[in-house]
N, C-alpha and C positions, 0 to 999 in steps of 0.2 A: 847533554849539558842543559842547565835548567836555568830560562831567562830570569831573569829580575824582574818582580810585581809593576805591569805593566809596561813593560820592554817588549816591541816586537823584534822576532827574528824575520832578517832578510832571506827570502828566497834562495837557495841557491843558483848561481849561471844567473842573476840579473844582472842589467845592462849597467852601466857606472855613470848612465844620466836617470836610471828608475831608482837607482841606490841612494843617487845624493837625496831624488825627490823622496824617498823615503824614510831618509833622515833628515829631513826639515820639518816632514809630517810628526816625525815623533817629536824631535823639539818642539813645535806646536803643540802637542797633546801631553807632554812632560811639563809645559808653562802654565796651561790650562788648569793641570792636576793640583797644580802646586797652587796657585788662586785657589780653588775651591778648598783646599786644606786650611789656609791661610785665612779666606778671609769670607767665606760660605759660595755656595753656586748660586744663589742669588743675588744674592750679592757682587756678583763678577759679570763684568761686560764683555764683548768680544773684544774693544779696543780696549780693553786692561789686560788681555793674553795678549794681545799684538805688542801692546809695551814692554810686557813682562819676557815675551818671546824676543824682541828685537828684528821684529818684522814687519810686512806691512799690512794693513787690516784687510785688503784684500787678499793678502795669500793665507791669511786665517780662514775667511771664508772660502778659500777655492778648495782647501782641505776638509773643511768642517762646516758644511752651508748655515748651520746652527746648531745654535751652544747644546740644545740636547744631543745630539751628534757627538759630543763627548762623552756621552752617559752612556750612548749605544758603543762605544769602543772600550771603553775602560771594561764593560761587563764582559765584550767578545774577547778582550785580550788574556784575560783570565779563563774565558773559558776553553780558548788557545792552548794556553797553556798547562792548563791539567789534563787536554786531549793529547798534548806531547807527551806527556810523560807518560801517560797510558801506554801510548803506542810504543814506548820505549820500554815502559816494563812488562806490560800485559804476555803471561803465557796461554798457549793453545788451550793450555785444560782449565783457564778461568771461567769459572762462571760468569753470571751476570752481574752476581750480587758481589763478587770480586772485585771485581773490574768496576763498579761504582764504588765500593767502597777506594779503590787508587784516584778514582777521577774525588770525589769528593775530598779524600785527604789534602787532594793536593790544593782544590781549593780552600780550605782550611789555612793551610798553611800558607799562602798567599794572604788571606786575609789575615794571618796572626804578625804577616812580616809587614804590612799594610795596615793597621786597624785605624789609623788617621783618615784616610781613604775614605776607607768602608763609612766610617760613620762620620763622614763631610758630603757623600753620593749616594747612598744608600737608598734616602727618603726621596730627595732632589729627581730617582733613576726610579721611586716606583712613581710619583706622579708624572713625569714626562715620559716613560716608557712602558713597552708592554711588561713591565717584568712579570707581571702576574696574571692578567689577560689570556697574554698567549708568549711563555715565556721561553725565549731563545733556547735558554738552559736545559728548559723539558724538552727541547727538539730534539740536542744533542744526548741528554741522558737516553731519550728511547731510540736513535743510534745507536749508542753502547750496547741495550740490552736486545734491538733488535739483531745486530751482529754480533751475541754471543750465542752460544751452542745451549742456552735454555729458550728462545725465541719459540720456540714451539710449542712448551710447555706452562704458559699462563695459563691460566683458568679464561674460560669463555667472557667476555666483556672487557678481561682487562688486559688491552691491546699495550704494546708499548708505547705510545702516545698519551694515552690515560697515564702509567705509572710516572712517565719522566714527567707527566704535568703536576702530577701528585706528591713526587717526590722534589722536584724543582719550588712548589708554592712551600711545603714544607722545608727546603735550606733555608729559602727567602726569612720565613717567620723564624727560624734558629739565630739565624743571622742578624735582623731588627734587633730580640733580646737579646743576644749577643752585644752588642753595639750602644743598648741603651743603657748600661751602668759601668760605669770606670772608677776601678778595676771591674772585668766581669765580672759576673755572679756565678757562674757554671762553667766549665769546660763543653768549651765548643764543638769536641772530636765526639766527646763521650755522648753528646745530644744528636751529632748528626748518625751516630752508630745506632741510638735506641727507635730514630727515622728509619734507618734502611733496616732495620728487625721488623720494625713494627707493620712498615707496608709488604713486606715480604715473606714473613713468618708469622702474620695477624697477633692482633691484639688480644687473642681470646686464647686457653688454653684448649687443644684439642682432646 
């Protein structure tokens, strides 16, 4: 079953004192989300989620020590969440470039059911975070492709590290034009499709 844009799932066998604290955490980071929608990330103090939340501005920070703290969970939660679904649909005989294209869709479609979101955190998550540096995303992409059954078959240099970095700075900038014209200007699936051809079956014709 497939959470709701930015819904963690609990654990299974957790304790029903890590549960509750786990759903106070998410009302916290649900209050949060909804400020920066509403009214920008700058624009939003800690004690305007503590109000918004109906808590106290200390239990905001014992969740969140700081407000970019929200930017690092909003992006892991998402990234959570198209690795579930992977794991739930991926078969044995997927390749690489498979198995990115499920992880990718599903981001997509996160951000299509989200796009208030995306373009209220987006800018706010590449200046206080690494998104492009050293991006989470790329870590987990070359997970995927270093655990798929083409892992061995790169070409010399380009390790999976490199690709998921490559492939991860390239959502990023889909994602930006995506986000900057309302209504979009392009289909978002069809641009992150002509990404995963392009780094993977070159730009050149052989």
């Amino acid at each position: 079953m497939n959470a709701e844009p930015g819904e963690q799932v609990p654990p299974a066998g957790q304790s029903r004192q890590a549960r509750k604290r786990e759903q106070r955490r998410d009302h916290v980071f649900r209050a949060a989300i909804e400020l920066f929608v509403d009214q920008g990330y700058d624009s939003t103090t800690m004690d305007d989620i503590a109000e918004r939340a109906d808590v106290a501005r200390a239990t905001v920070f014992n969740h969140y020590p700081r407000k970019a703290a929200f930017l690092e969970e909003w992006t892991l939660r998402r990234r959570q969440r198209a690795a579930r679904v992977l794991a739930e649909s991926v078969s044995g005989t997927a390749n690489a470039k498979e198995q990115l294209r499920m992880f990718f869709a599903e981001l997509v479609t996160t951000n299509e059911e989200s796009r208030a979101e995306a373009m209220a955190l987006l800018l706010p998550g590449l200046r206080a975070t690494n998104l492009i540096v050293d991006p989470a995303l790329g870590h987990a992409l070359a997970d995927v492709i270093g655990n798929s059954a083409d892992a061995g078959k790169l070409r010399p240099g380009a390790d999976p590290e490199h690709v998921g970095r490559l492939l991860a700075v390239g959502y990023f900038s889909v994602l930006y034009r995506w986000i900057s014209h309302d209504p979009p200007s392009f289909d978002f699936w069809h641009e992150i499709e002509i990404l995963l051809d392009t780094v993977f079956d070159g730009a050149l014709h052989s």
